[in-house]
C-alpha positions as CSV (number, residue, x, y, z in Angstrom):
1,X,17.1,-48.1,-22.7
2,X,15.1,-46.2,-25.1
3,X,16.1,-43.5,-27.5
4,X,14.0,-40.6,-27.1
5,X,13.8,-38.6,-30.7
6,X,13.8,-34.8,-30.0
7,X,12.2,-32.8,-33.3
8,X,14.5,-30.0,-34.3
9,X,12.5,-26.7,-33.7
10,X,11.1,-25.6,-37.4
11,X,12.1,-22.0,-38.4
12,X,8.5,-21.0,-38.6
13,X,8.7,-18.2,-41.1
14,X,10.6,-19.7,-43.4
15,X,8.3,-22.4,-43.5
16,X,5.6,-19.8,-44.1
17,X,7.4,-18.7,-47.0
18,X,8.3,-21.7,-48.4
19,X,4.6,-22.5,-48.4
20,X,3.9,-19.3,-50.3
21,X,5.6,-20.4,-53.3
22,X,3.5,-23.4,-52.9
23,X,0.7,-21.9,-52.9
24,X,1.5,-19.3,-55.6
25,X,2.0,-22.3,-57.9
26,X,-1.0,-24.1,-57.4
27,X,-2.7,-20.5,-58.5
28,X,-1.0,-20.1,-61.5
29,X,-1.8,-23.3,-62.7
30,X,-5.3,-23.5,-61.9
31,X,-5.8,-20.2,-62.9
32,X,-4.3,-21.1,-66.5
33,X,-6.5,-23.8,-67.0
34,X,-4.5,-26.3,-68.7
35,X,-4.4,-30.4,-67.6
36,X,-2.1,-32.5,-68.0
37,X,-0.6,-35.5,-66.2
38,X,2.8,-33.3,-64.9
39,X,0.5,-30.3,-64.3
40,X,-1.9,-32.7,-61.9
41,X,1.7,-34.2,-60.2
42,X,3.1,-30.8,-59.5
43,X,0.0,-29.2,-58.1
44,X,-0.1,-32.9,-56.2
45,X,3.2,-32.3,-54.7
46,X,2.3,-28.7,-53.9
47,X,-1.1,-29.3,-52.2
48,X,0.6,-32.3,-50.1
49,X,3.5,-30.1,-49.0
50,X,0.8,-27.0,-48.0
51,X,-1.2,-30.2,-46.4
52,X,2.1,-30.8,-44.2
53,X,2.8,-27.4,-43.2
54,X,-1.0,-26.9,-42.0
55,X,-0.9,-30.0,-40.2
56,X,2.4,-28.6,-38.3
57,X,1.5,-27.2,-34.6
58,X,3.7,-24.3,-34.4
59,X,2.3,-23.3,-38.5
60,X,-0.9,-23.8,-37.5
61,X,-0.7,-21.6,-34.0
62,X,1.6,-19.1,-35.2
63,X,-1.8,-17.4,-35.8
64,X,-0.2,-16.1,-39.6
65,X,-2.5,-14.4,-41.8
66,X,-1.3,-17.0,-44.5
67,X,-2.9,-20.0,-43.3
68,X,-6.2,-19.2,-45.3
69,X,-5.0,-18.8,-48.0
70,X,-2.7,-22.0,-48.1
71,X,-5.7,-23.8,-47.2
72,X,-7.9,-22.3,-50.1
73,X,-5.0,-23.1,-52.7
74,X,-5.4,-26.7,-51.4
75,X,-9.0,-26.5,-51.9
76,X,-8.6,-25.2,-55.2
77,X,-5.9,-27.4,-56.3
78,X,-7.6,-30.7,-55.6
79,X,-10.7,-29.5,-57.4
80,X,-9.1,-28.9,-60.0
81,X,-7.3,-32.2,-60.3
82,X,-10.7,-33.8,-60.0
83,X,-11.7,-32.0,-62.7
């Protein structure tokens, strides 16, 4: 007899606005320009953890205005680690 694993339901705006400060991050510390190897990690965590919201299927249909935008601060924060 096999287990079946039932995913909790994800409180979809707070996820939203948990991504937010994500993505409010990542713009601050592009935007001030500095490297360094804990500015690369953090933006690296923050980019991974918008990734992961964006890749979820209720995020990603709940139509938000938001969803540009986290995916542009991905965008910008891996460019800017390959810098």
């Amino acid at each position: 007899m096999s287990e079946e694993i039932i995913q909790p339901a994800i409180d979809v705006e707070a996820t939203i606005r948990a991504a937010g400060d994500s993505e409010d991050l990542i713009r601050r510390l592009v935007d001030a320009g500095e490297h360094s190897e804990d500015i690369h990690a953090t933006i690296k965590r923050n980019t991974d953890h918008l990734g992961i919201v964006l890749g979820k299927e209720e995020v990603a249909s709940s139509g938000s205005p938001r969803l540009a935008g986290f995916q542009e601060a991905v965008t910008l924060g891996e460019a800017f680690i390959a810098e």
